[in-house]
Every structure is written in C-alpha cells, then in structure tokens.
C-alpha positions in Angstrom: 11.5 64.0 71.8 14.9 62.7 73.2 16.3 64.8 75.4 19.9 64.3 76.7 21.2 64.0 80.0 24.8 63.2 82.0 25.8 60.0 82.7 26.4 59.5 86.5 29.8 58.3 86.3 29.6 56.8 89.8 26.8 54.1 89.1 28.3 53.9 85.3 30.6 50.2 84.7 33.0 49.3 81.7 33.4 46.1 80.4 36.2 45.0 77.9 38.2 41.7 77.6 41.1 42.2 75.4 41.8 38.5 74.9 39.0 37.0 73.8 40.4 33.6 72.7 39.7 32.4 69.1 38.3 29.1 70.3 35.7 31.2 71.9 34.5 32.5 68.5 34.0 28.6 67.0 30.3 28.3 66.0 28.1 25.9 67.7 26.0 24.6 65.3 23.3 23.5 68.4 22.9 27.2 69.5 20.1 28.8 68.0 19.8 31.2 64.5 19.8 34.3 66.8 22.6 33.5 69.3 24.8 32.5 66.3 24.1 35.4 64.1 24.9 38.1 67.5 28.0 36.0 68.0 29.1 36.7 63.9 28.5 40.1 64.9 30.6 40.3 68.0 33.2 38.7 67.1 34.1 41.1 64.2 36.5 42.6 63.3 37.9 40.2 65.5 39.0 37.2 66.2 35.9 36.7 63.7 33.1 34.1 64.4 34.9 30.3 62.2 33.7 27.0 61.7 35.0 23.8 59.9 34.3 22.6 57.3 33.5 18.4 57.2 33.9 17.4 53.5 36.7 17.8 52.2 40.0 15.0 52.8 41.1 17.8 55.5 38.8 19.7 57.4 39.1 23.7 56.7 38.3 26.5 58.3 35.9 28.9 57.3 36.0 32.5 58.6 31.9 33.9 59.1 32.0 37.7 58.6 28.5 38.2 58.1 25.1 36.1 58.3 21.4 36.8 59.2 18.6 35.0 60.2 16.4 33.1 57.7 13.0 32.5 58.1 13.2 29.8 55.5 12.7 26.1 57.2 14.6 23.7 56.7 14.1 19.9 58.7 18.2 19.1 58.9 20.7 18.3 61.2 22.2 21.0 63.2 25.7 22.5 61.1 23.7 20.9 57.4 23.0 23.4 54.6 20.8 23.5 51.8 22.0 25.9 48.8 18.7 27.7 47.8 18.6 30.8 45.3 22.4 31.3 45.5 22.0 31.6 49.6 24.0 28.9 51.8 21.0 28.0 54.7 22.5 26.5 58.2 20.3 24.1 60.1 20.9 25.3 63.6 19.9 24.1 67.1 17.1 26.7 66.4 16.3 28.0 63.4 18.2 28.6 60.4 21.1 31.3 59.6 21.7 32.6 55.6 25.6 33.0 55.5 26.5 36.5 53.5 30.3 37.2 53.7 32.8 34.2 54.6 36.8 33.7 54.3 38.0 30.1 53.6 41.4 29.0 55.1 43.9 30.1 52.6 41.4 32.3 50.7 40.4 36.1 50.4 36.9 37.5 51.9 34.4 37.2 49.6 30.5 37.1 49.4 28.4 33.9 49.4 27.9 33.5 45.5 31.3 33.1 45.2 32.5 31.0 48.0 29.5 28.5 46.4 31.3 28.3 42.9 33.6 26.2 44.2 31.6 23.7 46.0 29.5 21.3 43.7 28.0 18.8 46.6 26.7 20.0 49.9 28.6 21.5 52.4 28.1 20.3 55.9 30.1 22.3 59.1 31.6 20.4 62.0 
C-alpha cells in the first residue's frame, strides 16, 4: 500500500522552459524508435514534434501528434517507410516508429488511414 507523504519543499526543484523553439521539435530520423516517440509526446500540445516530407516538387511539413513504437522490422534507411496493414512504419536510427495522428502543412489533424489516401508511392521524410 501507497502511503502519502510531504514533499520537502527545500530539496524539491522546478523545471520549465517557456520557449522551446520549434526547430527543436524537428524529428531526427537517426535517433532511435524510443527517443523519437518520447519526443512526439513532449512536444505536444506544443510546438508539436514535425518533419518534412522529401517527395513532393516542394518539400512539406508534416505535423506528428501521435506515434508508438513498432516491433515490426524493417531493413531501410533512416526517415524510409513501408505502408503495411494501413500503418505508415519509419525506419529510424533504431528501430522503427508506427505514426498514428499527423497534420500536413495546409491540412487538418487527422488519423493515419487518411493522411495515406492521398499518397499513392512511398513516402520518405527528410
């Protein structure tokens, strides 16, 4: 059984940055599955965790919201995909992340299995 107790405000810290720059959030396709998908989760509500993506004339970018590691394997180069059962799958550094909930520049929010009815070919991230 848990049993509360005080916090000793003396030995107690606080840590808060209010201006956590949005180039800080960028994905880093070299990091591993697990650093990535705390990142996604840290940066949310904001700025929110982004990437770009490569193929398209223009490169856009793509808002991450939610994501979760995959134990699916996948022999790619880091920031690839592989659409599999309706999930997108990110080759990282280490491991490989299932993307859930994403925002495309110019877009609303919307769950993976719509954000992939618009992309025929595969989908690489810079």
């Amino acid at each position: 059984m848990i049993k509360p107790r005080k916090q000793n405000h003396k030995k107690a810290t606080y840590c808060y940055r209010r201006d956590i720059s949005r180039e800080a959030a960028r994905i880093n396709w070299q990091d591993s599955a697990n650093l990535i998908e705390r990142k996604i989760r840290a940066f949310n509500p904001k700025p929110i965790a982004w990437t770009l993506i490569k193929n398209r004339r223009e490169p856009k970018r793509l808002k991450i919201y939610r994501g979760k590691v995959s134990g699916t394997k996948l022999n790619l180069i880091s920031g690839h995909t592989k659409i599999k059962d309706g999930k997108l799958l990110v080759q990282t550094g280490k491991g490989v992340l299932s993307l859930e909930t994403v925002q495309l520049e110019g877009k609303n929010k919307m769950p993976i299995k719509e954000f992939l009815l618009g992309f025929k070919d595969k989908i690489n991230f810079i």
